[in-house]
PyMOL commands that place a pseudoatom at each C-alpha (Angstrom):
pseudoatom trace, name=CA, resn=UNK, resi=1, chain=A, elem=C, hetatm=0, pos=[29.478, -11.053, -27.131]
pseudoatom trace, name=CA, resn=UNK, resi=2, chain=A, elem=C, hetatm=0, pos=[28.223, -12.765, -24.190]
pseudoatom trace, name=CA, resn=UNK, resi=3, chain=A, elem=C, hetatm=0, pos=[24.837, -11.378, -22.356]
pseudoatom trace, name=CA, resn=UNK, resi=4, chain=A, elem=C, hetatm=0, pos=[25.532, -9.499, -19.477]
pseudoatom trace, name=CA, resn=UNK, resi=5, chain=A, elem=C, hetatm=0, pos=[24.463, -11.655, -16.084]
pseudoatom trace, name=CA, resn=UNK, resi=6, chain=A, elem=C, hetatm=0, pos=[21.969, -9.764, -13.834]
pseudoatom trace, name=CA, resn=UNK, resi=7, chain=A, elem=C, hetatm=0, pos=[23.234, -10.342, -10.152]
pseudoatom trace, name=CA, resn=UNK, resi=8, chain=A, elem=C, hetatm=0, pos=[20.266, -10.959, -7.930]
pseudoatom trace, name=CA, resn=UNK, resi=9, chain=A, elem=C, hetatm=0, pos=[20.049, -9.475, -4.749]
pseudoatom trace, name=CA, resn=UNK, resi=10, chain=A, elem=C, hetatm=0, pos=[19.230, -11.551, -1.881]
pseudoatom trace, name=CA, resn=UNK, resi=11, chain=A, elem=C, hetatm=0, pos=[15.839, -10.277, -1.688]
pseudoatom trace, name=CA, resn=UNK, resi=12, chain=A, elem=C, hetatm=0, pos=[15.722, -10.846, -5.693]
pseudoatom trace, name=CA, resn=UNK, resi=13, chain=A, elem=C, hetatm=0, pos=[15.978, -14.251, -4.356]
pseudoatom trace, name=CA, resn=UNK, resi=14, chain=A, elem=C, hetatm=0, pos=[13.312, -14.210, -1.603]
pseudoatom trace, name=CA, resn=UNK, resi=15, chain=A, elem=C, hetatm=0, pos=[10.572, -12.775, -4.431]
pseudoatom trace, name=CA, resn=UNK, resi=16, chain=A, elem=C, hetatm=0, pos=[11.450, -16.033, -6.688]
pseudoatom trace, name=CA, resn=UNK, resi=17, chain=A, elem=C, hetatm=0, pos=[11.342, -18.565, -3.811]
pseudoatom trace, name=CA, resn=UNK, resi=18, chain=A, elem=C, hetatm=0, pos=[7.873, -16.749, -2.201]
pseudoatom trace, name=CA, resn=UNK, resi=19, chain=A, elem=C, hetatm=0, pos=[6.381, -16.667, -5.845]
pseudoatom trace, name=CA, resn=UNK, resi=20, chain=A, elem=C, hetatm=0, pos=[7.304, -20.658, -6.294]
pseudoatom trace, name=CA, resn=UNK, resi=21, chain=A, elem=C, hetatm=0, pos=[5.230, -21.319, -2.554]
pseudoatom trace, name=CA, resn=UNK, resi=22, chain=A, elem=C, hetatm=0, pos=[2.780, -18.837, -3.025]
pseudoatom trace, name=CA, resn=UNK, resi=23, chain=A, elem=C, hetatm=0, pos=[0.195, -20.500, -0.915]
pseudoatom trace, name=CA, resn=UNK, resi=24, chain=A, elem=C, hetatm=0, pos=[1.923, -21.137, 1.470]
pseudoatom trace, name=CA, resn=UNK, resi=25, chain=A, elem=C, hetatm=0, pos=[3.754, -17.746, 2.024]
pseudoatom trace, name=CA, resn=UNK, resi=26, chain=A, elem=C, hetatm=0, pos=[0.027, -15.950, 1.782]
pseudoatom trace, name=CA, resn=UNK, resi=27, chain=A, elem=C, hetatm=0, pos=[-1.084, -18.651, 4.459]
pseudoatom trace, name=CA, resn=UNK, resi=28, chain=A, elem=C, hetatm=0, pos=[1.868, -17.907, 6.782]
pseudoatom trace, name=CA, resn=UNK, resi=29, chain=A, elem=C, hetatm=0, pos=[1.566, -14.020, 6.044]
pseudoatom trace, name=CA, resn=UNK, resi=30, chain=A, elem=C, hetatm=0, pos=[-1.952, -14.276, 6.476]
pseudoatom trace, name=CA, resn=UNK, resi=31, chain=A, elem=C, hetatm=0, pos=[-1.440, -15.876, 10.262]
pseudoatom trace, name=CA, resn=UNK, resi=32, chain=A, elem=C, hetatm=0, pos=[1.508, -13.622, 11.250]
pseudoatom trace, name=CA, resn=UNK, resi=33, chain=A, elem=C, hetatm=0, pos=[-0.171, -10.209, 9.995]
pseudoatom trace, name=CA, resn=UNK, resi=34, chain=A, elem=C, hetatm=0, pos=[-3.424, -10.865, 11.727]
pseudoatom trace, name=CA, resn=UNK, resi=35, chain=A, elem=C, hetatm=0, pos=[-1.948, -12.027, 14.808]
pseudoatom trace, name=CA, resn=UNK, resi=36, chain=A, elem=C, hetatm=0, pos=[0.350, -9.241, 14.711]
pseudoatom trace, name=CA, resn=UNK, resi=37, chain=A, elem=C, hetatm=0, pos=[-2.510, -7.035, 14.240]
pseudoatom trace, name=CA, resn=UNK, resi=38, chain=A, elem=C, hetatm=0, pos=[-4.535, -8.079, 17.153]
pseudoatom trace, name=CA, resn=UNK, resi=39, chain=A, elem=C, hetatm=0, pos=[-2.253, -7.672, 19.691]
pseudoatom trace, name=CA, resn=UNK, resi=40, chain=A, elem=C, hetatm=0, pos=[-1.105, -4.634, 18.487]
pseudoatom trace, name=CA, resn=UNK, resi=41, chain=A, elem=C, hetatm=0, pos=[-4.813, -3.706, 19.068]
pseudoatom trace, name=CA, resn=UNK, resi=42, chain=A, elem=C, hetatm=0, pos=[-5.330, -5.213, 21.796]
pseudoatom trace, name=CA, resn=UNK, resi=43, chain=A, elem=C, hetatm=0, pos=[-2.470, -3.559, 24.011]
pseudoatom trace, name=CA, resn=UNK, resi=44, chain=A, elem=C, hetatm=0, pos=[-3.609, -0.472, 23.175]
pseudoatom trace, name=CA, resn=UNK, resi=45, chain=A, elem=C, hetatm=0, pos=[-3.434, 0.687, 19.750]
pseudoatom trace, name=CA, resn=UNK, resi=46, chain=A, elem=C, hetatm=0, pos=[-7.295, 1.654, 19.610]
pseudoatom trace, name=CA, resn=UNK, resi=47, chain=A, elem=C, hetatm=0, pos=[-6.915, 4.072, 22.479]
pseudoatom trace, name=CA, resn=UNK, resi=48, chain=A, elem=C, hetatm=0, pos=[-5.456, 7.017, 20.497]
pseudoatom trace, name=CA, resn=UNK, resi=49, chain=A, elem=C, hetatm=0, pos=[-6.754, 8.019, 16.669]
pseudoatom trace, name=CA, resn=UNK, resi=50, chain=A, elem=C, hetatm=0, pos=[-2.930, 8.506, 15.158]
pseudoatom trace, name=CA, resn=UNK, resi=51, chain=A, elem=C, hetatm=0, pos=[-2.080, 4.626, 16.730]
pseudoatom trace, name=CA, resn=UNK, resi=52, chain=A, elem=C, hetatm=0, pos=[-5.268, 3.830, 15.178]
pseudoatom trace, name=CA, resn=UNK, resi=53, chain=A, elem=C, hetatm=0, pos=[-4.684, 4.842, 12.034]
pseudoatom trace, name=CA, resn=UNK, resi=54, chain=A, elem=C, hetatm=0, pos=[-1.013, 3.995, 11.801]
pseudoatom trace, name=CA, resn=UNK, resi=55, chain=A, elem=C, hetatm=0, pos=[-2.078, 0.354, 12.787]
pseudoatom trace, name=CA, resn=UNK, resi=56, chain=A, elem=C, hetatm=0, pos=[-5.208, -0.302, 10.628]
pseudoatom trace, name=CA, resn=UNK, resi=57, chain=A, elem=C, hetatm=0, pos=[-4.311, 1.075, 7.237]
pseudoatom trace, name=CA, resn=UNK, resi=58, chain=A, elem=C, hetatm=0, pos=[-1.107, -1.069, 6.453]
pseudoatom trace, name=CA, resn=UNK, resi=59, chain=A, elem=C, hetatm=0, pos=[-2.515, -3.965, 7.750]
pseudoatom trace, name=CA, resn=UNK, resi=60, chain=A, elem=C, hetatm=0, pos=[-5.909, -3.787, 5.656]
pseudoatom trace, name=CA, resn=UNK, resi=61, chain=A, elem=C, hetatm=0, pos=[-3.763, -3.089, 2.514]
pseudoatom trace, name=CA, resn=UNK, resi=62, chain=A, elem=C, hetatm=0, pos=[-1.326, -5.798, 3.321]
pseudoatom trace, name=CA, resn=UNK, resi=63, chain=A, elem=C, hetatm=0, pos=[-4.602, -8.166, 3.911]
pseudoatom trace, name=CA, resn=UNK, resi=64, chain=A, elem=C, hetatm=0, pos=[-6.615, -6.702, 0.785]
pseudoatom trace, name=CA, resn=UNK, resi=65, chain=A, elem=C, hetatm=0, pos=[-3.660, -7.511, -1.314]
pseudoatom trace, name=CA, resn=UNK, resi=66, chain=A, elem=C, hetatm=0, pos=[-3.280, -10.944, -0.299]
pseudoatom trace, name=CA, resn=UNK, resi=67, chain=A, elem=C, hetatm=0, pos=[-6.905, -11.622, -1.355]
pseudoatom trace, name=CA, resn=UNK, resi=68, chain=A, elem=C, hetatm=0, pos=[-6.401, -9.645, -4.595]
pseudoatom trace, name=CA, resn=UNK, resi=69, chain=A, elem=C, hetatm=0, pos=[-3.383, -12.277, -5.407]
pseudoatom trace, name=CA, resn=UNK, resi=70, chain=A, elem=C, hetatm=0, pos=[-1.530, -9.360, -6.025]
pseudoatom trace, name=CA, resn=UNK, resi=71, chain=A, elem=C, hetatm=0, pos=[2.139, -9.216, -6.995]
pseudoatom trace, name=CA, resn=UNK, resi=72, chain=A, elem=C, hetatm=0, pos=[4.572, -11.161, -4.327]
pseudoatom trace, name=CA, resn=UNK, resi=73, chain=A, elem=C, hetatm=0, pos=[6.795, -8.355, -4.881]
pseudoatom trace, name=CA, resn=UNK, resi=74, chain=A, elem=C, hetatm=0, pos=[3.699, -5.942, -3.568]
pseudoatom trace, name=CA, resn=UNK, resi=75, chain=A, elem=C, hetatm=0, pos=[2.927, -8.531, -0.898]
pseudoatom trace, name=CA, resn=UNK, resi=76, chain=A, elem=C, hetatm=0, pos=[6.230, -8.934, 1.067]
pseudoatom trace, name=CA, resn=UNK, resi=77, chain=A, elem=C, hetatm=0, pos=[6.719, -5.199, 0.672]
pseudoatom trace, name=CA, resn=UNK, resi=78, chain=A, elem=C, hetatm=0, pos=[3.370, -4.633, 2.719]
pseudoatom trace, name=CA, resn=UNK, resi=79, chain=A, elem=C, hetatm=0, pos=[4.228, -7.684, 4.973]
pseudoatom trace, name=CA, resn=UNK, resi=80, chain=A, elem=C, hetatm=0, pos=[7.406, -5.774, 5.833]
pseudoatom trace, name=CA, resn=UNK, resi=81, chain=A, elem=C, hetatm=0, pos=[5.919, -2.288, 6.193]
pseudoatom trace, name=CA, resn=UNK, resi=82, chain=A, elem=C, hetatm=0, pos=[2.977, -3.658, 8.251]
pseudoatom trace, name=CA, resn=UNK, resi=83, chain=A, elem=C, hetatm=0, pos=[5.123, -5.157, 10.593]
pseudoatom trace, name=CA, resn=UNK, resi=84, chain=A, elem=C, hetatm=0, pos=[7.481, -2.724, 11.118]
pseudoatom trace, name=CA, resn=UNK, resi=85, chain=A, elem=C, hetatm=0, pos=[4.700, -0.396, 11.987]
pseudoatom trace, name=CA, resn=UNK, resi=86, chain=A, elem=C, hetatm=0, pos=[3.300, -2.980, 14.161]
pseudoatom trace, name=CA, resn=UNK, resi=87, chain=A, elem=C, hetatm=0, pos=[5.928, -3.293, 16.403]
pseudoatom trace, name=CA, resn=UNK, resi=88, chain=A, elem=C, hetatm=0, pos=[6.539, 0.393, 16.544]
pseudoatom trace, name=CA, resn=UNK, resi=89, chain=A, elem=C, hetatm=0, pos=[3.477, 1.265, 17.576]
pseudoatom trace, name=CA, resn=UNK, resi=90, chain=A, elem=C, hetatm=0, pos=[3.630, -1.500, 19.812]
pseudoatom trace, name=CA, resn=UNK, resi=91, chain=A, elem=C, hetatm=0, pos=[6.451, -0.532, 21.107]
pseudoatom trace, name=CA, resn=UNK, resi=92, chain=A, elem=C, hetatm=0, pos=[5.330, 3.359, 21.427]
pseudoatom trace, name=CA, resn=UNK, resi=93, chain=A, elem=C, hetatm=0, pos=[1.658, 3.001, 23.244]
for i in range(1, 93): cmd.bond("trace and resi %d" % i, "trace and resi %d" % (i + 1))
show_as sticks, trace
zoom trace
């Protein structure tokens, strides 16, 4: 009997190429969360509590894991959140 294949998902794929570059993935993340961050700050996130909030929390976990060397898989699912809630809050206030 042969093994059965496991088909990887594209973003199977993306987990195995960002655990090979590491570094530099937690570098770039590093730059584009912060960044991202900031402005999202900056035009007005502090202003209400809920923006506040919605802003600050992903984007501390996101950084906290990076400096924890957690799990990419962990990592690019925070990267993802964060910046989704980023630009919607952008977006919003």
């Amino acid at each position: 009997m042969k093994p059965q294949e496991i088909k990887q998902t594209t973003w199977m794929k993306l987990e195995t190429a960002a655990s090979e570059y590491r570094f530099g993935v937690i570098a770039i993340t590093l730059l584009i969360i912060g960044c991202l961050g900031g402005i999202t700050m900056s035009y007005g996130a502090a202003l209400h509590t809920w923006s506040l909030i919605a802003v600050v929390i992903p984007t501390m976990t996101t950084l906290s894991l990076l400096l924890a060397v957690a799990p990419m898989k962990w990592i690019l699912n925070a990267f993802i959140f964060t910046v989704l809630v980023d630009m919607i809050v952008l977006f919003l206030v």
